[in-house]
N, CA, C and O of each residue as an XYZ file, in Angstrom:
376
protein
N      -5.674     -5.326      0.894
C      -5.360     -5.501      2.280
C      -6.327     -6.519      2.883
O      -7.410     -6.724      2.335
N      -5.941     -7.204      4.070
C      -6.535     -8.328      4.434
C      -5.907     -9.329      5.171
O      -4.713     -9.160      5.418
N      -6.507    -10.426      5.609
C      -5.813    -11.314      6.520
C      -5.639    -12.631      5.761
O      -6.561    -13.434      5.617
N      -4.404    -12.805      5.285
C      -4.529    -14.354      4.540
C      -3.699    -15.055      5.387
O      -2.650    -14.568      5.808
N      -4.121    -16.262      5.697
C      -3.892    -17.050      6.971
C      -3.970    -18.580      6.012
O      -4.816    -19.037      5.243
N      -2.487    -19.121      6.559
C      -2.035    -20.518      5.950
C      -2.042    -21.450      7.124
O      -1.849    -21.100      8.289
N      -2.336    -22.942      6.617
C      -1.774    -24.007      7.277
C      -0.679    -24.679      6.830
O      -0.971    -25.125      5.720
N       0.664    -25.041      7.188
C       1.269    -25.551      6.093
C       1.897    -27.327      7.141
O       1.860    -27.692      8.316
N       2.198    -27.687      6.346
C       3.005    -29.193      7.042
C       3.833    -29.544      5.747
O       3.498    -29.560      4.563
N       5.370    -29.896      6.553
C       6.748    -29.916      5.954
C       6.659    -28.876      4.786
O       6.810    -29.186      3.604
N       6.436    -27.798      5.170
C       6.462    -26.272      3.613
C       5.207    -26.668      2.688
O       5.213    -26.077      1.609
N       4.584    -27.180      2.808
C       3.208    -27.372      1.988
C       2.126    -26.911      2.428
O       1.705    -27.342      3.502
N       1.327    -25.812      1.632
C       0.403    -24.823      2.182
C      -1.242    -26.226      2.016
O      -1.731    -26.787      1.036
N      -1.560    -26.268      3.454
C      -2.471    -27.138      3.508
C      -3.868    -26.721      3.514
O      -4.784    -27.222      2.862
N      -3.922    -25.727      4.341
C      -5.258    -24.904      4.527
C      -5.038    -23.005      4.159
O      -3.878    -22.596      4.206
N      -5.437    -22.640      4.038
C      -5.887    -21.053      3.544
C      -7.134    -20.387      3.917
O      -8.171    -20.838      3.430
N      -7.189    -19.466      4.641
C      -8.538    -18.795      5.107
C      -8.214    -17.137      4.367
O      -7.045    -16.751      4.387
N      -8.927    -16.536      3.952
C      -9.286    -15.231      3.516
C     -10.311    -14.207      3.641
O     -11.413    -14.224      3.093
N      -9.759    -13.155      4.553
C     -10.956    -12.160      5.215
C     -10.804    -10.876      5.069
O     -10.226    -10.357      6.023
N     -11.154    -10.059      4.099
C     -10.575     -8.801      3.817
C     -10.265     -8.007      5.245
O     -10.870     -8.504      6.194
N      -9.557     -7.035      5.517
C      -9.595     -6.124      6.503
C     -10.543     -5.429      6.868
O     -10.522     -4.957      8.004
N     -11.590     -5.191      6.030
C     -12.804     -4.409      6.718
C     -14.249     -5.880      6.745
O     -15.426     -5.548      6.607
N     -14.008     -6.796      6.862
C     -14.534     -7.628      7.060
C     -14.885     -7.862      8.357
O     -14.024     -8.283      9.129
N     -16.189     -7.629      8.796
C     -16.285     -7.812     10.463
C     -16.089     -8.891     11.290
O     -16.062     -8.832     12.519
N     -15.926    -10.065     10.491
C     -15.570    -10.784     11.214
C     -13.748    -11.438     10.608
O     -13.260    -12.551     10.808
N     -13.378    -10.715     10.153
C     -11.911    -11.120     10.074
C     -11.069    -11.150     11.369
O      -9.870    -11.371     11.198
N     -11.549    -10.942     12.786
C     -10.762    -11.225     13.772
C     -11.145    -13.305     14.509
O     -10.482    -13.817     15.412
N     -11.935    -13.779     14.008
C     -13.055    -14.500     14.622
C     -11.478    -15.453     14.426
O     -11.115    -16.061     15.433
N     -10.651    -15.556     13.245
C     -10.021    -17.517     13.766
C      -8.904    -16.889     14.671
O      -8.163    -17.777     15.091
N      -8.589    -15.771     15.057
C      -8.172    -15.481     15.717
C      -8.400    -15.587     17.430
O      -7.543    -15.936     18.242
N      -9.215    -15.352     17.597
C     -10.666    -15.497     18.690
C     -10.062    -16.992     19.332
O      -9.320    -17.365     20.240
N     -11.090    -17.714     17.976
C     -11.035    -19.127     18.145
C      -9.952    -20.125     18.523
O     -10.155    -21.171     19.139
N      -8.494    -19.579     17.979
C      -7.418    -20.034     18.255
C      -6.624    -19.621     19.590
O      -5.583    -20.109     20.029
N      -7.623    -18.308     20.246
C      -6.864    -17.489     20.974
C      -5.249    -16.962     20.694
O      -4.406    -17.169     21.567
N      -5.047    -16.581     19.992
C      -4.303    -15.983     19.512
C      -4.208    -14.326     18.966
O      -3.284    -14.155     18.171
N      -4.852    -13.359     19.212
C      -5.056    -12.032     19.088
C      -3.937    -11.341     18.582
O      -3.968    -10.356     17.845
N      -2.425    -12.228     19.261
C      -1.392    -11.093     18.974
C      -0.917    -11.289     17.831
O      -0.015    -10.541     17.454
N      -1.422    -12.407     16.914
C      -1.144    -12.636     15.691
C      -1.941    -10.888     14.813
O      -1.537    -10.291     13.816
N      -2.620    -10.707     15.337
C      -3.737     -9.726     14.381
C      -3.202     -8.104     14.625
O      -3.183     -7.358     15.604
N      -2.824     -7.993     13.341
C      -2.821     -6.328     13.558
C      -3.443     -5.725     13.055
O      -3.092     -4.672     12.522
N      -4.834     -6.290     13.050
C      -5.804     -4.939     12.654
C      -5.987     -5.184     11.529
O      -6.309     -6.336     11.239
N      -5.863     -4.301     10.620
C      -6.380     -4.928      9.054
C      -5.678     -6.187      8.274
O      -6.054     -6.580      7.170
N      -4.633     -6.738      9.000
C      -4.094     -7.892      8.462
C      -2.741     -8.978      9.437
O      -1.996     -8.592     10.339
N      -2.790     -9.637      9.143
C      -1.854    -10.605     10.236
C      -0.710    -10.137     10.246
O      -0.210     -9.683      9.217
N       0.057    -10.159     11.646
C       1.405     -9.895     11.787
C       2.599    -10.427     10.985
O       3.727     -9.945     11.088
N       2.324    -11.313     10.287
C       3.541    -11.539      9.430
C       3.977    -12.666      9.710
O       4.613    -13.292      8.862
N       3.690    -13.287     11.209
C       4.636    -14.645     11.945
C       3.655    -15.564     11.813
O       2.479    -15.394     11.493
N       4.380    -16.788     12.153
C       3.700    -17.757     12.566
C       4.063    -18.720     13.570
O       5.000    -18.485     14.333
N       3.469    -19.672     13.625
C       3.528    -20.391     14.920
C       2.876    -21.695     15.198
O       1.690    -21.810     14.888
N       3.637    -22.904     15.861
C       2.746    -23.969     15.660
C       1.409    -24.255     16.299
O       1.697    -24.141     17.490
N       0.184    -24.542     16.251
C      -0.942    -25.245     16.906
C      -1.195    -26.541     17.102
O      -1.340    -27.278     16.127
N      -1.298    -27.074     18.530
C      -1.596    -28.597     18.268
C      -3.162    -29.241     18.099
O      -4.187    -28.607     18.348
N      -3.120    -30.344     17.723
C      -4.334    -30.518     17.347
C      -4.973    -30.343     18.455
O      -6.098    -30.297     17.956
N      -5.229    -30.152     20.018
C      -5.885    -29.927     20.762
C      -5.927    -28.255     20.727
O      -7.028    -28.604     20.302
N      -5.872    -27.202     20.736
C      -5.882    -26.018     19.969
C      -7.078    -26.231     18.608
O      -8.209    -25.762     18.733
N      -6.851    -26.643     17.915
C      -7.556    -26.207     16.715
C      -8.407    -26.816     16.852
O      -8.926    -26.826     15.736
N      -9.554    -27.959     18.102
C     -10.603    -28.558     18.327
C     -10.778    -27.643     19.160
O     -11.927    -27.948     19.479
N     -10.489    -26.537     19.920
C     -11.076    -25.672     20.937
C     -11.149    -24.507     20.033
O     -11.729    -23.525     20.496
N     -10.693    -24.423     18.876
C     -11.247    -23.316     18.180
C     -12.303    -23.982     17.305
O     -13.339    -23.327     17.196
N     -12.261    -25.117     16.676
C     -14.115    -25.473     16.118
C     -14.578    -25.529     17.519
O     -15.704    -25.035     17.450
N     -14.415    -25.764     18.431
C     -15.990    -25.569     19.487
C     -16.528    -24.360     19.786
O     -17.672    -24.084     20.149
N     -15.101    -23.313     19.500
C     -15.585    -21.911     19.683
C     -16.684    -21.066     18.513
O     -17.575    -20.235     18.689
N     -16.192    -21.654     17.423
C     -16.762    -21.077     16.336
C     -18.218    -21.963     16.462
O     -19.207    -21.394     16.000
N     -18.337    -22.788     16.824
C     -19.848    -23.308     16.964
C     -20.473    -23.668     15.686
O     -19.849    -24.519     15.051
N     -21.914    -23.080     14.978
C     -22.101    -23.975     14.042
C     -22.816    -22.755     13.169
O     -23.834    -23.028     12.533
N     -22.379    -21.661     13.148
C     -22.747    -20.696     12.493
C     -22.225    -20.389     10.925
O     -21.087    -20.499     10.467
N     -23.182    -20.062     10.420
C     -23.149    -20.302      9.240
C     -22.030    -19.168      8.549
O     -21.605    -19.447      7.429
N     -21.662    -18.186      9.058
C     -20.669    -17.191      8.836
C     -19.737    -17.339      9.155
O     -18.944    -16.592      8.582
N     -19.095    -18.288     10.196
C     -18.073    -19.022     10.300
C     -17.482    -20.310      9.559
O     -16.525    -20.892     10.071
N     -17.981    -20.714      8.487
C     -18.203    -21.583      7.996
C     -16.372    -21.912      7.427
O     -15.559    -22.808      7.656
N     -16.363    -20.584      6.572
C     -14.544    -20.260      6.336
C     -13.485    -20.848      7.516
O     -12.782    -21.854      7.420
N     -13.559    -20.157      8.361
C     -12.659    -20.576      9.728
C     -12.894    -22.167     10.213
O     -12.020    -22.928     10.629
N     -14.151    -22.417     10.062
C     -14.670    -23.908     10.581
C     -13.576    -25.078      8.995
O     -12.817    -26.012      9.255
N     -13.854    -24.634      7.764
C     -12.922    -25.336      7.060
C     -11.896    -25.166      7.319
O     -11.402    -26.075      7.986
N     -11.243    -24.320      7.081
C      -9.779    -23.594      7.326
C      -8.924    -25.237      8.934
O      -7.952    -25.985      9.038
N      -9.878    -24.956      9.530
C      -9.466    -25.702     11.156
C      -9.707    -26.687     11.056
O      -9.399    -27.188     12.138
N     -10.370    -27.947      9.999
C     -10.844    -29.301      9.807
C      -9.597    -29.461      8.405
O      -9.132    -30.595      8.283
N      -9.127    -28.466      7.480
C      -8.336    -28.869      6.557
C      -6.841    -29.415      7.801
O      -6.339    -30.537      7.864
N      -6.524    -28.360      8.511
C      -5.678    -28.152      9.575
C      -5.393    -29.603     10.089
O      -4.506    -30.441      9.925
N      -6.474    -29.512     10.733
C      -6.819    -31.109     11.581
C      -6.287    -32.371     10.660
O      -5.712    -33.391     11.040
N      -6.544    -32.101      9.757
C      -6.650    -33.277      8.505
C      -5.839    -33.623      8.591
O      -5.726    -34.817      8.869
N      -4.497    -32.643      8.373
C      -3.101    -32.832      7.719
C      -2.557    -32.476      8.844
O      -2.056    -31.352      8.815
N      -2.480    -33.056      9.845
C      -1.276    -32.927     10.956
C      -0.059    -33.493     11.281
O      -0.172    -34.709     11.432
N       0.859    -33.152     11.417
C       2.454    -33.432     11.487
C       2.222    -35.018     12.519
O       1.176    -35.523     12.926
N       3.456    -35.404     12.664
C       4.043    -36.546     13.516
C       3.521    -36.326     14.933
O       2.949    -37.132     15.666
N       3.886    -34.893     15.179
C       3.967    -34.551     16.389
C       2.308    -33.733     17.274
O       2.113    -33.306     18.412
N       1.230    -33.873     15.755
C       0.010    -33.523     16.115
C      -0.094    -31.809     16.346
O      -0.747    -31.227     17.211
N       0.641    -31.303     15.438
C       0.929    -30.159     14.911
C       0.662    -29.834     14.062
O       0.657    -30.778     13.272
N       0.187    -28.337     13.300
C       0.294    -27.630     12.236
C       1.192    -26.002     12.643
O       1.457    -25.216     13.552
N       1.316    -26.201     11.612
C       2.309    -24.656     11.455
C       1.297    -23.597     10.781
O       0.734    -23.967      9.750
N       1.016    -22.281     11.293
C      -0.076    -21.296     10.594
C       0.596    -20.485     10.555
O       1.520    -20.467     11.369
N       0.452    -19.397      9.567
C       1.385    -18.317      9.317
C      -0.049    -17.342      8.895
O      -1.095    -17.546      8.278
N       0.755    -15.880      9.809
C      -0.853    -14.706     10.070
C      -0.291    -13.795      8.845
O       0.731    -13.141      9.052
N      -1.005    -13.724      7.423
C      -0.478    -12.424      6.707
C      -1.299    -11.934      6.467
O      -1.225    -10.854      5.882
């Protein structure tokens, strides 16, 4: 059990973050993205949803420069990397 959390662009899984469920900070890219209702507790709701690249630069400013965030801080720069036409990524919460 756990939260495995994708980036994908045109069906291609771009980024991947992994935080077991009893992991204390497995709510944090959640936080960062503001997105909460993605999270049910020991693991992501199942959906997903697009972020634009202005979104996923207000979640690296949130996560700051801590060294336990380090996961979520890649996870959101792979994201960034590979963004659609439209300055989009697609994330899916499992």
């Amino acid at each position: 059990m756990g939260h495995d959390i994708s980036g994908y662009k045109k069906g291609e899984e771009i980024a991947y973050l992994r935080r077991s469920a009893f992991n204390d900070l497995n709510g944090t890219i959640y936080n960062a993205l503001n997105c909460n209702n993605f999270n049910n507790g020991c693991l992501g709701n199942g959906e997903e949803s697009e972020f634009t690249k202005e979104q996923l630069l207000t979640g690296l400013n949130y996560l700051g420069d801590k060294e336990e965030f380090e996961p979520e801080r890649l996870f959101l720069k792979n994201c960034l990397s590979n963004l659609d036409e439209k300055d989009k990524v697609l994330i899916y919460f499992g």
